[in-house]
C-alpha positions as CSV (number, residue, x, y, z in Angstrom):
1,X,0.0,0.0,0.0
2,X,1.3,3.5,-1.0
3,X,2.0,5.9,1.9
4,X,0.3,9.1,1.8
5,X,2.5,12.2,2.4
6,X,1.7,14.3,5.3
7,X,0.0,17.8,4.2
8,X,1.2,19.0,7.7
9,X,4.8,18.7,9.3
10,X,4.9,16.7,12.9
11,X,6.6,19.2,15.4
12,X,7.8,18.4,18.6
13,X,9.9,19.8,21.4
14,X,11.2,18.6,24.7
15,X,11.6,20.5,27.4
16,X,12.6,19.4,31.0
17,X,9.8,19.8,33.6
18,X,12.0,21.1,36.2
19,X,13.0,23.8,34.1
20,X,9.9,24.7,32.2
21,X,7.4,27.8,32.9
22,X,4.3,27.2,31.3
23,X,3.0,30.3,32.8
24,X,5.2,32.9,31.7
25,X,5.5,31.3,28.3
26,X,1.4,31.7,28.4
27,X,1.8,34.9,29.9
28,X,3.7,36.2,26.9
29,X,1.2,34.7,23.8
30,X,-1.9,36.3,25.7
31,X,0.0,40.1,25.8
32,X,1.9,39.4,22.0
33,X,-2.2,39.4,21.2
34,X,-4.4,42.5,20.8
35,X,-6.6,43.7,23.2
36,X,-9.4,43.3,21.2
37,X,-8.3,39.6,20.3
38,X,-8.2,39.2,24.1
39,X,-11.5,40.3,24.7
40,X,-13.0,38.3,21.4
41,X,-11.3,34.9,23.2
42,X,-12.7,35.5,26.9
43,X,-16.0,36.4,24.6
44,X,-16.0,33.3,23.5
45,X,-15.3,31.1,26.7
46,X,-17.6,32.7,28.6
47,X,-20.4,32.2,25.9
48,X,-18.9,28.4,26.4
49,X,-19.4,28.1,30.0
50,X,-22.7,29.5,29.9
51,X,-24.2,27.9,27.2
52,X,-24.7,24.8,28.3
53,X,-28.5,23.7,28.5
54,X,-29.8,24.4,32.2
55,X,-31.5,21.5,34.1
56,X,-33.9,21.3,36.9
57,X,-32.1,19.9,39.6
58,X,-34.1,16.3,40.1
59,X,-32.5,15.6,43.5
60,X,-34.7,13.4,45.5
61,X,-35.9,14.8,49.0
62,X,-37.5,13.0,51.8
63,X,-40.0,14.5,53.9
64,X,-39.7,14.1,57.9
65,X,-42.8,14.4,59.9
66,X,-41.8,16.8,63.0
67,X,-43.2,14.0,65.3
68,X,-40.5,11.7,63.9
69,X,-37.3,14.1,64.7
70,X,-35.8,13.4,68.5
């Protein structure tokens, strides 16, 4: 069978976990990007959070007669 060539180049990079700062690397994509890019993305995730479909909450209760609590 004939191997397809990739359209898109594998990239990887190792990085020691000791060493590595995730947040300052974050820290430095979110302030290269424009304000108004920033405020398009937290847009977006809050739509995210909040669009998921509300449920009634179903939880089961038991009544307790007041004759029966001690």
């Amino acid at each position: 069978m004939k191997q397809k060539k990739r359209k898109m180049a594998m990239v990887s990079r190792q990085v020691s976990m000791s060493d590595h700062n995730q947040d300052a690397e974050d820290l430095q994509y979110w302030l290269s990007k424009s304000p108004a890019d920033r405020l398009a993305c937290v847009t977006y995730l809050v739509n995210q959070y909040h669009s998921g479909v509300l449920q009634m909450d179903k939880t089961k209760f038991n009544k307790i007669k007041r004759d029966d609590i001690i």
